[in-house]
N, C-alpha and C positions, 0 to 999 in steps of 0.2 A: 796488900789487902785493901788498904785502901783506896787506892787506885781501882779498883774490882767493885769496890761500894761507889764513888765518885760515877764510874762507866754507866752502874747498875740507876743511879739516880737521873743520869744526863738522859739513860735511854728509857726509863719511866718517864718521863717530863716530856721527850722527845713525844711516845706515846698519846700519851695527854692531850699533848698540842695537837696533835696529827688525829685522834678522834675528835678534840673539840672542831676542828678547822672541816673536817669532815661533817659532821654534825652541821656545821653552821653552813658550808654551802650545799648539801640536801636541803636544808630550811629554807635557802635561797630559792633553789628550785621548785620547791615544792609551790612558794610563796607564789615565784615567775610563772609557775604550771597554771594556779590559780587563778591568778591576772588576766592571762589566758583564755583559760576557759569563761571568765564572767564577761570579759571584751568580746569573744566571738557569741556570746549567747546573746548579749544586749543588741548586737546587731541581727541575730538572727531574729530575736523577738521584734525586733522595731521594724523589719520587710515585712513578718506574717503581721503585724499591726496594720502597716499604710495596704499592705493585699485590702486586708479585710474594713477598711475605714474610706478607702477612694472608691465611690459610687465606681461601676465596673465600665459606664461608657466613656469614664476621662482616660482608658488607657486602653491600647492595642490590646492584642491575643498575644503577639510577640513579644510583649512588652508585658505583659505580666508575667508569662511563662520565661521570660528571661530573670525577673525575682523570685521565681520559684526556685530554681537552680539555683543561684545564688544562695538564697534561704539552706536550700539542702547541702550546697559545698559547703559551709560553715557547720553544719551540725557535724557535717564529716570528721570536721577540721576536730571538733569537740571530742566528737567521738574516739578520734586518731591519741586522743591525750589522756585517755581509760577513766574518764571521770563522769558519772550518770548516766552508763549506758542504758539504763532501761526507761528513763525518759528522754535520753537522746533518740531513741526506737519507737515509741510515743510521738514526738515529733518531727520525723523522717518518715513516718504514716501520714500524717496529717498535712505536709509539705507534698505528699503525693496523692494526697486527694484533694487537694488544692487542684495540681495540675490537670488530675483528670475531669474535674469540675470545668476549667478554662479552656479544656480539648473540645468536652463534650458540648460546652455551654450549655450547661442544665440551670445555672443561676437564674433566677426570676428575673425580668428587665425592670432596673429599677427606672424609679419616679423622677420626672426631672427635679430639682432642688428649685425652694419656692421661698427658702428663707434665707436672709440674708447672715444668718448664725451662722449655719448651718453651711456656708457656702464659704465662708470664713473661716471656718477650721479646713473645710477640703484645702481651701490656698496653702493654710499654714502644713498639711501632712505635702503638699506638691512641694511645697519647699524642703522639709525632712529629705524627699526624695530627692532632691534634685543634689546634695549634699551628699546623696550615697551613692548617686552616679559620680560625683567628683571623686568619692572614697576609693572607689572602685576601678574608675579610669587611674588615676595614682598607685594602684595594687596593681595593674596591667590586665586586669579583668576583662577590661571593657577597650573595645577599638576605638578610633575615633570618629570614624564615620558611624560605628552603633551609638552613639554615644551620641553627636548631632541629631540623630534621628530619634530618638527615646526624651532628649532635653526638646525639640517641637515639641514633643505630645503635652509635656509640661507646660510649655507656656501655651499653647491653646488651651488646656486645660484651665491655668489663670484667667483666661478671658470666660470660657465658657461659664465656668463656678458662675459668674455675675451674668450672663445672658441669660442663662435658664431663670434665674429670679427675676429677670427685669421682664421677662417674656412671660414667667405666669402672674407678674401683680397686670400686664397687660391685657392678658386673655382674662382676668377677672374685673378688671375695672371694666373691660367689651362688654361682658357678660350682665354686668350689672349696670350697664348703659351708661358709665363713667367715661364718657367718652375725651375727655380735657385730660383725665387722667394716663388714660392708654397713650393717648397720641405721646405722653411726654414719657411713659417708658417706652414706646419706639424709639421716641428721640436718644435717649439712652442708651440705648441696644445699639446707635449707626453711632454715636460718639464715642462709646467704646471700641468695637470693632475699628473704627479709622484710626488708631492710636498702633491696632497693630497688622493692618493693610497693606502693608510695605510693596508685599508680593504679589496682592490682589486675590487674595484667598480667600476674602470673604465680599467680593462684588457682588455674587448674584443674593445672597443672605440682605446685604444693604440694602441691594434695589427691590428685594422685598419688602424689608421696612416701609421701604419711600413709597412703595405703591399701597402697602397697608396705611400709611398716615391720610395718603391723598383719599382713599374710601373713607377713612374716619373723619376725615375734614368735611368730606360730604355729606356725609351724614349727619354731624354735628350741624351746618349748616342747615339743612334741610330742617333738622328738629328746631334750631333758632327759629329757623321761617315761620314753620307750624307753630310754633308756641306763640310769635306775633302775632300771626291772626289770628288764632283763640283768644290773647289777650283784647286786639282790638273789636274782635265778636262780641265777647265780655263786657268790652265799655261800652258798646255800642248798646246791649242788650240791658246794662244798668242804665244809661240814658235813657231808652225808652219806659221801663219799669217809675224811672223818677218823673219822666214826665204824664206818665199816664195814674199815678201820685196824685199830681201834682192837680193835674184833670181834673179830677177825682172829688179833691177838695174845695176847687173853685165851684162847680155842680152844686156840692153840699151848701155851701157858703151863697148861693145864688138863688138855692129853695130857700 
């Protein structure tokens, strides 16, 4: 009989164990499920972030519609794990009217960038990105020739962010006859560009610069000229003024 209680206790216990131990790896899983789903989501949100925050001329057609996919395999991945389908479906709409947007090019062409904020957060989202092509080349996502070819756009992109600002304080310093001013964002615009020249991809861009400086020099010039000779017109014509003064009062002085 005893023996029959002892059994009865080993294999309640045994029980026990064996729902707690069950219990505890569900929990695991569930937890690991979770990890999951909030790692694939923070990725998904952070592609439809840099889509929608990188002005649309710092990246190809192919190159964004390659983060669209992307964006959308991962909601898959979400989806594949039965956790928020019905804003997984929410955003697997909106990841495809992204793409139909980028097909169609119906987006507005934006404004080149004119401030130097503003042209500094785009560097910092090209970096985010340049992070997710590593992510992704390392998940075997991404080839390695696509992959050389998507990381160019990024670092032109690096350069561009600062040419567009150096090139509209330029055309406005033109504009408003600051002409010392321009010449020295051109000069800008060719010291940058020569930093990443290697290839010579940006020769004809430079020697527009250098022929835009040579006009502005001319110009600038030419206005120096003109201002001297108003100025020595000016003295010439207060000379006369004080001598004819001057005249004036010896006349007086002689009645």
């Amino acid at each position: 009989m005893l023996i029959f209680i002892l059994g009865g206790v080993l294999l309640l216990a045994f029980i026990v164990v064996a729902f707690i131990y069950t219990r505890q790896q569900q929990e695991k899983k569930r937890i690991e499920q979770m990890r999951q789903v909030r790692a694939l989501g923070d990725r998904a949100r952070q592609i439809s972030v840099l889509l929608d925050e990188i002005p649309p001329q710092f990246l190809s057609d192919d190159f964004k519609l390659f983060l669209v996919k992307q964006w959308q395999d991962l909601l898959h991945e979400q989806k594949a794990l039965n956790m928020g389908k019905n804003d997984i479906e929410a955003q697997l709409e909106q990841a495809e009217q992204k793409a139909e947007e980028i097909r169609q090019n119906t987006r507005p062409k934006a404004a080149p960038i004119d401030d130097i904020k503003v042209a500094n957060q785009v560097r910092r989202n090209l970096k985010l990105l340049h992070k997710t092509l590593s992510d992704l080349y390392k998940d075997r996502k991404l080839n390695a020739k696509t992959a050389q070819g998507f990381i160019g756009e990024i670092k032109h992109g690096f350069t561009r962010s600062l040419i567009e600002v150096y090139s509209s304080a330029a055309q406005k310093a033109e504009n408003e006859g600051k002409l010392r001013i321009a010449i020295l964002q051109y000069q800008r615009i060719i010291n940058e560009l020569n930093k990443v020249n290697g290839q010579g991809l940006y020769n004809q861009y430079i020697l527009d610069c250098k022929k835009t400086i040579e006009r502005l020099e001319q110009q600038q010039a030419s206005a120096e000229e003109q201002s001297s000779q108003n100025s020595e017109l000016n003295e010439a014509l207060d000379q006369m003024i004080e001598d004819e003064d001057s005249w004036k009062k010896k006349q007086v002085y002689d009645n």
